[in-house]
C-alpha positions, 0 to 999 in steps of 0.5 A: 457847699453842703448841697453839693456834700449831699448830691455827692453822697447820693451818688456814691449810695446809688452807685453802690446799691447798683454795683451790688445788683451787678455783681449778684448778676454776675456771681449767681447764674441761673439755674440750668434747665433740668433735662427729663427722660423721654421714651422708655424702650424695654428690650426682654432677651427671648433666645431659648437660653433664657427660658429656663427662667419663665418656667414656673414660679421664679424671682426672674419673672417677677423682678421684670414684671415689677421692673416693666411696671415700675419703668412705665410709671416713671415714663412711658415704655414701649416694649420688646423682645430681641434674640438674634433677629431684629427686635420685636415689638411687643403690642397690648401695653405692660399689663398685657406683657406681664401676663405674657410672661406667666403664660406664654413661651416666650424663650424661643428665639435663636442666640445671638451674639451680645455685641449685637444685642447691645447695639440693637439696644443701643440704638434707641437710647438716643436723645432723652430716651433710655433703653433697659435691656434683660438678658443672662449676659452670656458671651458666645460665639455663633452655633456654626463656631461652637460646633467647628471648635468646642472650645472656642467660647472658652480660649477666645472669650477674653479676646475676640468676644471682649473686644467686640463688647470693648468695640459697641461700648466704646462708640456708646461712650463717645456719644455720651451713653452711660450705662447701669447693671443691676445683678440678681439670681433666679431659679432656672428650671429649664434647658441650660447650654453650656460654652460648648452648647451641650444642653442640660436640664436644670430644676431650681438652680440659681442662676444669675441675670442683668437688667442695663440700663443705658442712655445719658449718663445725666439721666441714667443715674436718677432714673435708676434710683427712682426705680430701685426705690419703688421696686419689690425686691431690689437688686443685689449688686449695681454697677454703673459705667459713666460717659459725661465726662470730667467735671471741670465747673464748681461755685465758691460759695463765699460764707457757707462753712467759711472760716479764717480771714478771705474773700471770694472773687470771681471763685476764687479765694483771695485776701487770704491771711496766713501766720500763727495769729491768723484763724485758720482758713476753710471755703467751701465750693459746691459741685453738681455731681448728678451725671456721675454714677452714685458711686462715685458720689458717695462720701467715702468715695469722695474722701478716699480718691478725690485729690487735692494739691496745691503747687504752693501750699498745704490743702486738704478736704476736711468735709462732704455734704449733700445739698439736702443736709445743709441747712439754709435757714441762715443763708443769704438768698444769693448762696442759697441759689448757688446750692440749688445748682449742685448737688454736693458741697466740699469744704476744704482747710488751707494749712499753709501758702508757700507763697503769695498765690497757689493753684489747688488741682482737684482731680476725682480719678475714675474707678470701678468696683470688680464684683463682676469677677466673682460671678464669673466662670469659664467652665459652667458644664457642672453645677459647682462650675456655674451655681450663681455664676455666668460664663465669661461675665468677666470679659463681658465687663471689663470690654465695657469697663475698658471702654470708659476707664481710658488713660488718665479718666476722671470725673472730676479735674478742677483748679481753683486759685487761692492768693494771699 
């Protein structure tokens, strides 16, 4: 009798040190594999409009110095100049480019129409690699256009030059290809075309341009980071437009910030105890936010949009951590690799069930910041009219705005369970 009391007690510790292997298992997936930028393609706008800022000593020559270098850094670049003929490679490597810069005229290639610039760009952000594309992002219809009607820039920029931009972009985001403007001014001393393509010569004036950066949004949004942060002078307004799609995968973690009476089964939160006795009740998940744009994954953001509804209860967010700001030194080996996966951790309170079981809908709504309109002009013939200003960037960004903010689009939707 006593041997077969012990035989069974060996095989009820045995089953349960295995059962435990299997649910760790099951509970904690391994890592994804991080993807990695590949190529560098560097797209400089050389029309004559842009040479006003290569003449004489201008931020605009060196931020793409400093730009060109930084990039090259990071990964290999390979680099080219693009007006309204197929772009141009540019031989000699990025030191031999910069000099160019300080010493050769490299303005005078014809305009071209931007839609077609973006898509020339575009087409080598493929795969892992990212393009980066500098230009004064100015809309225009062709010369033979401007000159048959004047205004044509001006009483058609918000259709037909909108949509076009709308059009290339809303084929960038069906492929998953992000991008992120970065703003900066430079003196400009130079020949300046205004909507109707009337030159004036301009010495010193500021005048804005745009850095791009696209590819995939998953690898856009760390590798403008890591640009901005080595850069001399960086840039004074960033806006980034996404294509990964909305975030539907989350971990429960099962004892980070856990408070009140619950269990974590299978991410869900089950075995909760509700009453005025009972402790209130708080779980945390972790998101891997990395392929959103930074904005939205700014704290603020996240407090301000992300919404939380239960169909049978009371939930809110109570808190919003980076990865890097929790401490680990008490976590279980197990959580610990949960938090690796992701990037942010969200602890959320549930004030109260209605019933037994509850569905909590996360949804993290997309939304853009609008600084654009305020360098925006439709009449650049006067100083005043365009100091610090591009014409038409208004258009030029709402088609790529457009192209992404579609509908109901989010970055985030996500349901998680919660029984009592």
């Amino acid at each position: 009798m006593r041997y077969s009391v012990c035989l069974m007690a060996l095989f009820l510790l045995f089953s349960a040190c295995g059962g435990g292997k299997k649910r760790d298992k099951k509970e904690v997936a391994a890592p994804a594999k991080t993807e990695s930028v590949g190529t560098v393609h560097f797209f400089l706008e050389t029309s004559a409009s842009m040479g006003g800022y290569l003449k004489g000593g201008t931020t605009f020559k060196d931020v793409v110095a400093d730009v060109v270098t930084k990039a090259n850094q990071i990964r290999p670049t390979s680099l080219y100049t693009i007006s309204g003929k197929a772009p141009q490679p540019v031989t000699g490597g990025v030191n031999s480019f910069v000099a160019q810069l300080a010493t050769t005229p490299l303005a005078t290639g014809k305009s071209s129409e931007m839609h077609q610039i973006f898509k020339q760009v575009g087409s080598k952000a493929t795969g892992n690699d990212l393009a980066i594309f500098v230009s004064d992002c100015i809309l225009s219809f062709p010369d033979a256009d401007i000159k048959s009607n004047p205004e044509v820039n001006r009483s058609d920029a918000s259709s037909t030059l909108k949509n076009n931009i709308y059009d290339q972009f809303a084929s960038f985001s069906k492929q998953g290809i992000g991008a992120t403007v970065l703003a900066y001014t430079s003196p400009f001393n130079g020949t300046y075309y205004t909507y109707q393509n009337q030159k004036q010569k301009l010495a010193g004036e500021q005048r804005p341009f745009y850095i791009w950066v696209i590819g995939k949004q998953k690898l856009v949004g760390p590798f403008v980071q890591q640009l901005i942060d080595g850069l001399t002078t960086p840039p004074i307004k960033r806006l980034d437009f996404g294509a990964a799609g909305a975030l539907n995968r989350y971990d429960l973690f099962f004892a980070l910030n856990k408070k009140g009476d619950w269990r974590a089964d299978h991410n869900n939160v089950t075995n909760i105890r509700m009453g005025r006795k009972a402790q209130p009740v708080e779980f945390a998940i972790g998101l891997n936010m990395s392929g959103l744009p930074d904005y939205a994954q700014a704290e603020a953001y996240l407090k301000s949009n992300l919404a939380a509804t239960a169909d049978n209860g009371a939930v809110k967010l109570v808190s919003v951590q980076r990865k890097d700001a929790v401490k680990t030194d008490r976590m279980s080996d197990r959580e610990q690799k949960l938090l690796s996966q992701n990037t942010h951790v969200l602890t959320f309170r549930v004030d109260n069930l209605f019933a037994d079981a509850a569905m909590l809908t996360l949804k993290l709504p997309v939304r853009f910041d609008t600084w654009y309109t305020t360098w925006s002009t439709m009449d650049d013939r006067t100083e005043a009219g365009r100091k610090n200003k591009t014409f038409a960037l208004e258009h030029l960004m709402t088609g790529v705005r457009e192209a992404y903010q579609t509908g109901g689009n989010e970055f985030a939707n996500l349901t998680i369970q919660l029984k009592k």
